[in-house]
C-alpha positions as CSV (number, residue, x, y, z in Angstrom):
1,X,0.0,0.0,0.0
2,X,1.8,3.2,-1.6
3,X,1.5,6.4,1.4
4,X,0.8,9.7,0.6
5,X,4.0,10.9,0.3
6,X,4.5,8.4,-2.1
7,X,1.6,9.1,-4.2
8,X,2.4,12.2,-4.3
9,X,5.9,11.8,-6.1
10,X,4.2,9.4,-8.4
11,X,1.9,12.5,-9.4
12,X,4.7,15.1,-9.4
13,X,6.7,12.3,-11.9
14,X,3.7,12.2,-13.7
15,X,3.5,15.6,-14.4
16,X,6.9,16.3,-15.2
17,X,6.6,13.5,-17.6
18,X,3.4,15.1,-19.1
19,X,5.4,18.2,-19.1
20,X,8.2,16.9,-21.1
21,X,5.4,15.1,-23.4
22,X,3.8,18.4,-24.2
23,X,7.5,20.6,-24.8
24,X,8.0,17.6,-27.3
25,X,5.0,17.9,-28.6
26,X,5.1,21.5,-29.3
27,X,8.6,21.3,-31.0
28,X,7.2,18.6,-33.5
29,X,4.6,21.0,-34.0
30,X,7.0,23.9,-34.8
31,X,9.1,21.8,-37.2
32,X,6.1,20.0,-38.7
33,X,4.7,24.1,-39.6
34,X,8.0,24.8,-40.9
35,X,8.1,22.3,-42.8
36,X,4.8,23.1,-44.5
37,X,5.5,26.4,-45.3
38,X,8.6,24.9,-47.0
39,X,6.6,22.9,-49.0
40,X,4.4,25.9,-50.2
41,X,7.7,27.5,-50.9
42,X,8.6,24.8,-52.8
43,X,5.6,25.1,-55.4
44,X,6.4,28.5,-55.9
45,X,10.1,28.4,-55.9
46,X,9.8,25.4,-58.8
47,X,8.2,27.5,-60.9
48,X,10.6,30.7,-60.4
49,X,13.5,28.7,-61.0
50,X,12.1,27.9,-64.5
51,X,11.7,31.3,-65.1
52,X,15.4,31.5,-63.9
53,X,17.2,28.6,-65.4
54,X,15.8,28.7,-68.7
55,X,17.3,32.5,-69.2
56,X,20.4,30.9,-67.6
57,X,20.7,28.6,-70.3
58,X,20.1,30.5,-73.1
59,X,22.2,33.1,-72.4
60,X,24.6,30.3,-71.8
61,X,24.0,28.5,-75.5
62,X,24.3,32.4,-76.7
63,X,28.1,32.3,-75.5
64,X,28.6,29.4,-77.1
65,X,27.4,30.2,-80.5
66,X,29.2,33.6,-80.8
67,X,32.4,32.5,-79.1
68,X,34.4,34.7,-81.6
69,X,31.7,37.8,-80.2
70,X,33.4,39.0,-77.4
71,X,31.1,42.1,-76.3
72,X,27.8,39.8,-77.0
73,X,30.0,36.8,-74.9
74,X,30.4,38.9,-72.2
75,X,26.7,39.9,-71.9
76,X,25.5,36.8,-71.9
77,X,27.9,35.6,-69.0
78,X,26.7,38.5,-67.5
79,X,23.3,37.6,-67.4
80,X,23.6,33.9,-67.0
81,X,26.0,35.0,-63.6
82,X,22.8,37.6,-62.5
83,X,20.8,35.2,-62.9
84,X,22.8,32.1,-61.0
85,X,23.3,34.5,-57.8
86,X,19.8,34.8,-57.6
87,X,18.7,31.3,-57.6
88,X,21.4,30.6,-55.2
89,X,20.1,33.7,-53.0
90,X,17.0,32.1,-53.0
91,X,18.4,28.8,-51.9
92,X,20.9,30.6,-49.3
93,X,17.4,32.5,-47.8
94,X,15.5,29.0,-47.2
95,X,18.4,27.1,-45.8
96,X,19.3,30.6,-43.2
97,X,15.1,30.1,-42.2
98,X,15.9,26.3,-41.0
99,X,18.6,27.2,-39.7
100,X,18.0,30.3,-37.3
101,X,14.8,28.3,-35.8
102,X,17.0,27.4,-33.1
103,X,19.0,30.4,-32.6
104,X,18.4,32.4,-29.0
105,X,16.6,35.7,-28.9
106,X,18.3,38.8,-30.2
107,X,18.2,42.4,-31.1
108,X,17.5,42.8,-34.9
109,X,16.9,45.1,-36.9
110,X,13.2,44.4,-38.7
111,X,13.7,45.6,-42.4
112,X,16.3,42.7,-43.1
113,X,13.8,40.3,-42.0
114,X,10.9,41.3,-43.5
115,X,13.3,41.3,-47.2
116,X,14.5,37.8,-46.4
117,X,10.9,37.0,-46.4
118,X,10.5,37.7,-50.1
119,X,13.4,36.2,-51.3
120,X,12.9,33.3,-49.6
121,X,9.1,33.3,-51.3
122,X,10.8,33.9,-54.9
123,X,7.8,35.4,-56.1
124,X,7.3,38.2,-57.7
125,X,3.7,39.1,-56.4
126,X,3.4,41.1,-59.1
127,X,2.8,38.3,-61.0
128,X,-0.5,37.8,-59.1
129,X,-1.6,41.2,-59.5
130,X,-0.5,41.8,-56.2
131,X,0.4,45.3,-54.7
132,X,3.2,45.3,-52.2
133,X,3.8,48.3,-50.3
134,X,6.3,47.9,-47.3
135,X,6.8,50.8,-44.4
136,X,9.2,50.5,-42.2
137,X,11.8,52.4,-40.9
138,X,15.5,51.1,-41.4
139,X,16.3,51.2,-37.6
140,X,13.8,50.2,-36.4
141,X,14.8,46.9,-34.2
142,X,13.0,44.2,-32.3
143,X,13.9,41.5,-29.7
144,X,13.3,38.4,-31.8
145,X,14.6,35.1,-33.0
146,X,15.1,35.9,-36.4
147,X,14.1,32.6,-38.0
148,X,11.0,32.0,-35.9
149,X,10.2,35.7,-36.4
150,X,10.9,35.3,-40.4
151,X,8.6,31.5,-40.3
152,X,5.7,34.0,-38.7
153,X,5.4,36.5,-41.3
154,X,6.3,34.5,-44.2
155,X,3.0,32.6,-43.5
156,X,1.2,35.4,-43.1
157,X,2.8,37.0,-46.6
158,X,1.7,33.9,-48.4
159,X,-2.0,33.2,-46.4
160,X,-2.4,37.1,-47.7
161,X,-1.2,36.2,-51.3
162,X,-3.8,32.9,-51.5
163,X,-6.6,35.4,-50.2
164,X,-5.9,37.3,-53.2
165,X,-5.6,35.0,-55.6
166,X,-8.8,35.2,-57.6
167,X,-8.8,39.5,-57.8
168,X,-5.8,40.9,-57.0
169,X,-5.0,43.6,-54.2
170,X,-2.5,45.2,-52.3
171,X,-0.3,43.6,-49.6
172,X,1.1,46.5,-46.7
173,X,3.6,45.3,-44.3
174,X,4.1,48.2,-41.3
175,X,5.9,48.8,-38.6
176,X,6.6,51.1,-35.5
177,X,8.3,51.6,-32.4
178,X,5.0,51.8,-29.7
179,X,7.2,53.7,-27.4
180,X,6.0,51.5,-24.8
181,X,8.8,49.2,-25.0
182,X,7.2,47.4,-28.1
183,X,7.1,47.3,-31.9
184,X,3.9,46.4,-33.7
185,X,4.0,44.8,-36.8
186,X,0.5,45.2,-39.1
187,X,0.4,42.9,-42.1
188,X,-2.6,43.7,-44.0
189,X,-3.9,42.5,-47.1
190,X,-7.3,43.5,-49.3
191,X,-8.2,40.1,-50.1
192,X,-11.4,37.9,-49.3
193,X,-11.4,38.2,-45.7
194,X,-12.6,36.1,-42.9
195,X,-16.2,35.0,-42.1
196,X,-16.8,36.6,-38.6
197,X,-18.0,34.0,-37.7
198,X,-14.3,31.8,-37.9
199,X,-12.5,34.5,-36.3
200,X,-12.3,32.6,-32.9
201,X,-11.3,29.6,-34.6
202,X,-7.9,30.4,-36.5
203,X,-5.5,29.9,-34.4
204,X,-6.9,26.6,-33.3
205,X,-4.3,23.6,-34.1
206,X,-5.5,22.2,-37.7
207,X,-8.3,24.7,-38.1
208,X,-7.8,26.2,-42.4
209,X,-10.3,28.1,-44.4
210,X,-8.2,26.2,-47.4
211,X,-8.8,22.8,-47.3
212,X,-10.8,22.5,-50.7
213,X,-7.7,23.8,-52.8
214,X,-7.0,22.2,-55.5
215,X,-3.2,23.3,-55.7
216,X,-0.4,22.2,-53.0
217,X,0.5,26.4,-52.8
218,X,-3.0,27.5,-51.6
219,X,-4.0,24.6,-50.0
220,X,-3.6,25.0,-46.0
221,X,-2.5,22.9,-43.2
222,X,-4.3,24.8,-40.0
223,X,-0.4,24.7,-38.1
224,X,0.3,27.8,-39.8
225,X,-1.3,30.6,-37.2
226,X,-1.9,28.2,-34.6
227,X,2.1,28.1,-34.8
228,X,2.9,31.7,-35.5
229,X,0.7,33.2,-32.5
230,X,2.6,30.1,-29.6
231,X,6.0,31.6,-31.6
232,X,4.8,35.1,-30.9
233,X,3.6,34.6,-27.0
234,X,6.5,32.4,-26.2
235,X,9.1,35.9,-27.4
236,X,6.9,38.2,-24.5
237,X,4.6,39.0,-27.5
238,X,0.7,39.1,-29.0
239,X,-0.7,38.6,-32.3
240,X,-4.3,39.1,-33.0
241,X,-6.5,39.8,-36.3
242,X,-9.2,42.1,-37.5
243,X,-11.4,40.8,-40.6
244,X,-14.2,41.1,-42.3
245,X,-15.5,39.2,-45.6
246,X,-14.5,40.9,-49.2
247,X,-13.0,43.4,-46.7
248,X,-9.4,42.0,-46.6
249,X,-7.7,40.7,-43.1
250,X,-5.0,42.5,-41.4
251,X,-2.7,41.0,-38.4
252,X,-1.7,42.8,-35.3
253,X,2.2,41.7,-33.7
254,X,3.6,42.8,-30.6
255,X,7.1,42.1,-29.8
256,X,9.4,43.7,-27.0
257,X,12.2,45.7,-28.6
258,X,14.6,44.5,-25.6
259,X,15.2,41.4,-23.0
């Protein structure tokens, strides 16, 4: 017959163990996000490296063909270079997001960030009929993992792309020091919107509005806020939303700008 004392160490193991189950949990959960968004990356990325390596290779053939051309030579070496250092850019951009996931929190500037976050995407939105307009001012810093901070609003760039899919729209991405010890980040988009009445449920674990997609780039996963807003709290931080439906969505982070 166990005593109290010895039930309650059973239940204090138990809990610890629970504990460690959950932390476990939660990091799977992080890298099984991250690896979404990757893979939505990678849809988009396949098709701007066609647009980059065929160039590359013409330009290339060019070279060949007029070998005893050596102004139209050069040129096309040119280009085919320009056109190699951005597809390894790209590649560079990706790997630096896996790898800072695990890097400690730091003082960063946000502008940096925010730019990785298109290069990584490799899309030119443009191509989508899709407006970006980007304010932020070049000092401005936050106190952030860079990585987890750069997984965030990369999912929320490419959930406001997929909203705007069918018409078009404008994308802003804004920032400013609160001068309460905080910088919020607004990431707005003019896209479909959100029915009110889902509002409560997006940052639920496996909860998407994008489930009936037909293509692997706009089809969600429901890890991608549910992810973004434990990243956000666990850095001293909030995230919330404001949406209406054909109204657009915009998304509200706070972040400390020092430990």
């Amino acid at each position: 017959m166990t005593t109290p004392i010895q039930r309650r160490h059973t239940l204090h193991q138990q809990l610890r163990d629970n504990e460690a189950h959950i932390n476990t949990l939660e990091e799977q959960l992080l890298t099984a996000q991250k690896l979404a968004a990757i893979g939505t990356m990678a849809c988009l990325v396949a098709h701007e490296f066609n647009n980059i390596l065929v160039p590359m290779i013409n330009y290339a053939e060019l070279a060949l063909k007029h070998e005893d051309d050596v102004v139209l030579m050069r040129k096309a070496l040119e280009k085919t270079i320009k056109h190699g250092n951005r597809a390894a850019l790209i590649i560079q951009s990706m790997l630096g997001m896996v790898r800072d996931q695990n890097q400690s929190r730091q003082q960063v500037k946000l502008v940096p960030i925010v730019n990785d976050c298109f290069t990584t995407l490799a899309r030119d939105l443009k191509k989508d009929r899709i407006n970006v307009e980007i304010n932020i001012p070049a000092d401005l810093t936050v106190y952030t993992v860079p990585g987890q901070l750069q997984q965030v609003l990369l999912n929320l760039i490419i959930n406001a792309r997929q909203s705007m899919l069918d018409s078009g729209g404008t994308l802003t991405i804004e920032a400013a020091d609160t001068g309460a010890g905080a910088v919020q980040i607004t990431v707005a988009d003019s896209g479909c919107g959100i029915e009110t009445a889902l509002i409560d449920k997006i940052f639920e674990p496996f909860f998407s509005t994008k489930t009936d997609a037909d293509k692997p780039d706009q089809k969600g996963t429901g890890l991608g806020l549910s992810v973004s807003k434990n990243i956000i709290e666990a850095q001293g931080g909030t995230i919330e939303v404001c949406s209406q439906p054909s109204e657009g969505t915009t998304f509200i982070i706070k972040l400390p700008t020092k430990n």
